[in-house]
N, C-alpha and C positions, 0 to 999 in steps of 0.2 A: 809203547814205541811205535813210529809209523812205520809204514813199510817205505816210503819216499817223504824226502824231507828235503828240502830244497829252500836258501838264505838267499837274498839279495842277490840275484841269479843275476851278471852282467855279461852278454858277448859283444865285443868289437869285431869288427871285419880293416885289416889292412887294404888300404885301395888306392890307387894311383892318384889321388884328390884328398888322402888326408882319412884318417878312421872315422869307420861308420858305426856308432851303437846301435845292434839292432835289435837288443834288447836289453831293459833296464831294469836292475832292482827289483827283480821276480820272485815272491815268495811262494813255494806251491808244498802242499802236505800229503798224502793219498794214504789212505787205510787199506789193510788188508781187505780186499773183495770189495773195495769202495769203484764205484762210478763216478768219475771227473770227465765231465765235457770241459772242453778248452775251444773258446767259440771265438771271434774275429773276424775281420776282411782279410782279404788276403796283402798282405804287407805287414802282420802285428805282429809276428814274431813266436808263432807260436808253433811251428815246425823248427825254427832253429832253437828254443828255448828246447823243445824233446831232445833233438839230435845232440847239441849239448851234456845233455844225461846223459845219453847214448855212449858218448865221447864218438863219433860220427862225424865231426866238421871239418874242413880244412886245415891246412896249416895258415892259412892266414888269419882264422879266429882265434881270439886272444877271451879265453871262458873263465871268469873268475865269482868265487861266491863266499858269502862266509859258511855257506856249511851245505856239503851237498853228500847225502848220506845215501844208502841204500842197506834196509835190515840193519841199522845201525851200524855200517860200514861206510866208512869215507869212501866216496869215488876217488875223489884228490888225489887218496895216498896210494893207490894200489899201482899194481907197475901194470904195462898192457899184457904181461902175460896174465897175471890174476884178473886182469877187467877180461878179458876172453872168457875167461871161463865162466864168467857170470851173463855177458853182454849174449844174448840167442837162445841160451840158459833159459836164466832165471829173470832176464829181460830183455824183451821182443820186444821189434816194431814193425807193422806195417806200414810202408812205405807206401805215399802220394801216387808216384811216378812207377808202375811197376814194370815198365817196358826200359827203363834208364836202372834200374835196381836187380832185373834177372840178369842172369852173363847170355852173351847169344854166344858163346862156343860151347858151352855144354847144354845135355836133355834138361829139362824141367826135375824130372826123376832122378838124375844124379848130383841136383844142387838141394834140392830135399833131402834125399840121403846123405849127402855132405853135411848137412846143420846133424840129423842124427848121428853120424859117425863121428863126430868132433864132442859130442855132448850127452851122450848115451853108450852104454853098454854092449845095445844088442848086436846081434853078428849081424851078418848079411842078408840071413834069409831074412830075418826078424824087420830088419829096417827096410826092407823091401814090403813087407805085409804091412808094416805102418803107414808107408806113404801110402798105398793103396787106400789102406783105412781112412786117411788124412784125406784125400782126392775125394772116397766117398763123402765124407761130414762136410764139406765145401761147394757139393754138389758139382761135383766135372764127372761128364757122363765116359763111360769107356775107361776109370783107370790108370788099366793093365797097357793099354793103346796109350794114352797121352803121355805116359809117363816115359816114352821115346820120344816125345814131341820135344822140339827146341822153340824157345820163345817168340821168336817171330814165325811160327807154323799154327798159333794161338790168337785167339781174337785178343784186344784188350783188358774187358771182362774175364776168359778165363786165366787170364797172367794175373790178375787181380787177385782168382780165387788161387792160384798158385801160393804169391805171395803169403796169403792169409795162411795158408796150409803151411809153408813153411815157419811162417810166427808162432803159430799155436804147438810146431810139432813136441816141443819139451815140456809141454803145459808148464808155460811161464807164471811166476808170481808176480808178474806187470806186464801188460800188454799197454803197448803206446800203439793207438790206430788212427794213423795222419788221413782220414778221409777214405776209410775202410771202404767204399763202398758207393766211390763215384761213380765208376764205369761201367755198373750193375744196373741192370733192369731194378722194377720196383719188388717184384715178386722175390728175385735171388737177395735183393735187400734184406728183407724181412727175415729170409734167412738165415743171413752169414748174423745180423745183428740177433735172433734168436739164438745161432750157435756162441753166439760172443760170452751173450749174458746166462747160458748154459755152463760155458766153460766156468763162467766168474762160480757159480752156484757148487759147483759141483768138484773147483778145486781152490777156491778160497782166492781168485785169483782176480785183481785188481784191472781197473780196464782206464786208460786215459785214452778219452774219444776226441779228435779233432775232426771238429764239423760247422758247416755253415748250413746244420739245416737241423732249424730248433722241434724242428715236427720229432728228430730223433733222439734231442735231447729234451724233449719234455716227457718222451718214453722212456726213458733208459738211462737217463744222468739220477743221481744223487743231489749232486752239488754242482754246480758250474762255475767258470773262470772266465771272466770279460776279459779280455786284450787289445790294447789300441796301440798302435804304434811302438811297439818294445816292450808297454806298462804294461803291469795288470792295474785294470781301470775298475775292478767288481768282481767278487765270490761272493755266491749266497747259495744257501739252499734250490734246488729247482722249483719248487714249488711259491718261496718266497720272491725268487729273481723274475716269475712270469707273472706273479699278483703286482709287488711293489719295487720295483728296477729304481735304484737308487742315485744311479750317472746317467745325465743326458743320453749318453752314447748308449748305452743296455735300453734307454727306453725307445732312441729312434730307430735300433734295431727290432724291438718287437712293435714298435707301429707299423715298421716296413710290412711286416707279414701278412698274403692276402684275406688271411683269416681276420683281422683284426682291421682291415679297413674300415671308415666310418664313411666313405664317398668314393663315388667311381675313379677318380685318379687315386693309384696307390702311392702313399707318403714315401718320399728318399731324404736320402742324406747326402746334400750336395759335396762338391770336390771329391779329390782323393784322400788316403791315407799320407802324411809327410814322409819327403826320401832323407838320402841326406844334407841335401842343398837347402831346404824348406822349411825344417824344423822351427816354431814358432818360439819365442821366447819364452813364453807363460805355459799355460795346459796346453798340449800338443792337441786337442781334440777343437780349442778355441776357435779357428777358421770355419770349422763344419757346426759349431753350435751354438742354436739360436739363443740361448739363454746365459751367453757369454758377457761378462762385460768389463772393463779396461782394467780387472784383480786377474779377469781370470787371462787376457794377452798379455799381461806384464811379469807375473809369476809364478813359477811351478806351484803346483798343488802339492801339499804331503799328504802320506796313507790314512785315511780314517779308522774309527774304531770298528767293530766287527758289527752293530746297530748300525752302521752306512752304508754295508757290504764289506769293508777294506779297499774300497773306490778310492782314486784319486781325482777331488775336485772341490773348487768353492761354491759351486751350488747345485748341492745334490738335490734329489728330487724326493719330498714327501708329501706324505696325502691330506687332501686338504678337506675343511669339516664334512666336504661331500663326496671323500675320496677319492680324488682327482689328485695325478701327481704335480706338484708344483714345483718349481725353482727355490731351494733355501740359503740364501745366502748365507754364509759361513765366517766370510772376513768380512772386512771392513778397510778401505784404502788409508 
């Protein structure tokens, strides 16, 4: 049984112009102690597909799936008092925005001690020694001192490392980390992401990484999850998705990389991601890819088999006698 198991994940957003899908027909799995990168542009849906799990979203999101479990428990069914007790529990998230996510009326120390006292046992000395402990493993220097800080007396960075500290504080069996580790130097990187995949180690504890930086996830992912525009456009192994990327869109993402340049201009990928005025009729990715042609603006793609990634497109890319990825067309008009 998985520990997340996740069916045709759909969220709508109500908006003064008509519903916006902002994400569509997501399937996602994660194993105990598994490493899932969830990688994308920013617009593909892959912070609102978490917070979704989460149960996290507005009341204007309208979240439906055939089957969104947790430890083989329906999320669906449970009421929000049972989703409490699980949601900071036994699932975390670090939050993108941690300056929009701390409260500025209370210390930093008394919203950490808040997650423990809601979800833990210990008295007060005990949760008191914890945070302390927590503040160490996250590297914030002083504590005993910051822990009367209130969040705007904190750089960005250290609200960051707050946040994380708060996530970890019940050693969750799912850590969701929406960009653990933007607002961090390189050095405090290597850190918080060494104490991530410590924790995974050392409590069996499952880690879904959102990043836009594959330097991280060719160290530390398992598996990874493409996302374009709401879809998932590719999963495959890590090692398989950096050899042989099987949707245009996974391969113009690792051409981008300046590792991987073949000439002094680095390769992009023209226009945006689609909002909701723009959405193409065919493959949503069709605008931005050179390898498109009048199958792939005229009609959706269905999910391939797990040999393609589980990609959605008519011409994915395989290697050619000299291994070179190519365009393979799939239909036919």
């Amino acid at each position: 049984m998985s520990l997340l198991d996740i069916r045709n994940l759909t969220v709508e957003f109500a908006t003064a112009a008509g519903p916006f899908r902002a994400v569509e027909g997501v399937d996602l799995t994660l194993e105990k102690g598994e490493v899932l990168a969830i990688v994308g542009e920013s617009g593909s849906g892959k912070s609102v597909s978490m917070l979704a799990i989460m149960g996290l979203l507005p009341w204007t999101a309208t979240v439906t799936a055939d089957r969104m479990a947790f430890e083989g428990r329906d999320l669906r069914e449970l009421s929000p008092a049972q989703r409490r007790k699980i949601i900071g529990k036994d699932m975390a998230m670090i939050f993108q925005e941690p300056m929009s996510s701390l409260n500025p009326c209370f210390t930093v120390g008394f919203q950490i001690k808040e997650a423990l006292r809601q979800h833990t046992d210990l008295d007060r000395k005990a949760r008191h020694a914890r945070a302390v402990e927590l503040f160490e493993q996250v590297g914030i220097p002083a504590p005993e001192r910051r822990l009367k800080a209130y969040p705007h007396q904190m750089s960005g960075g250290m609200n960051q490392r707050v946040m994380i500290a708060m996530a970890i504080a019940c050693n969750p069996k799912l850590l969701i980390a929406d960009e653990p580790t933007t607002a961090l130097d390189v050095t405090i990187q290597a850190q918080i992401l060494d104490l991530l995949l410590d924790l995974r180690r050392r409590n069996g504890m499952a880690l879904a990484l959102i990043t836009h930086d594959m330097g991280v996830v060719a160290e530390t992912a398992e598996r990874v999850s493409v996302h374009y525009a709401g879809q998932k456009v590719e999963e495959q192994p890590v090692e398989g998705l950096f050899a042989r990327p099987f949707h245009p869109y996974t391969g113009a993402l690792l051409a981008a990389l300046p590792e991987r340049a073949t000439s002094r201009r680095l390769p992009t990928i023209p226009g945006v991601v689609p909002g909701q005025f723009d959405r193409p009729a065919g493959c949503l990715f069709a605008p931005r890819c050179r390898h498109a042609s009048d199958i792939c603006r005229a009609r959706r793609p269905e999910p391939l088999g797990p040999e393609m990634g589980r990609g959605r497109c008519h011409t994915p890319l395989t290697a050619d006698g000299n291994g070179v990825m190519q365009p393979q067309r799939m239909v036919t008009t």
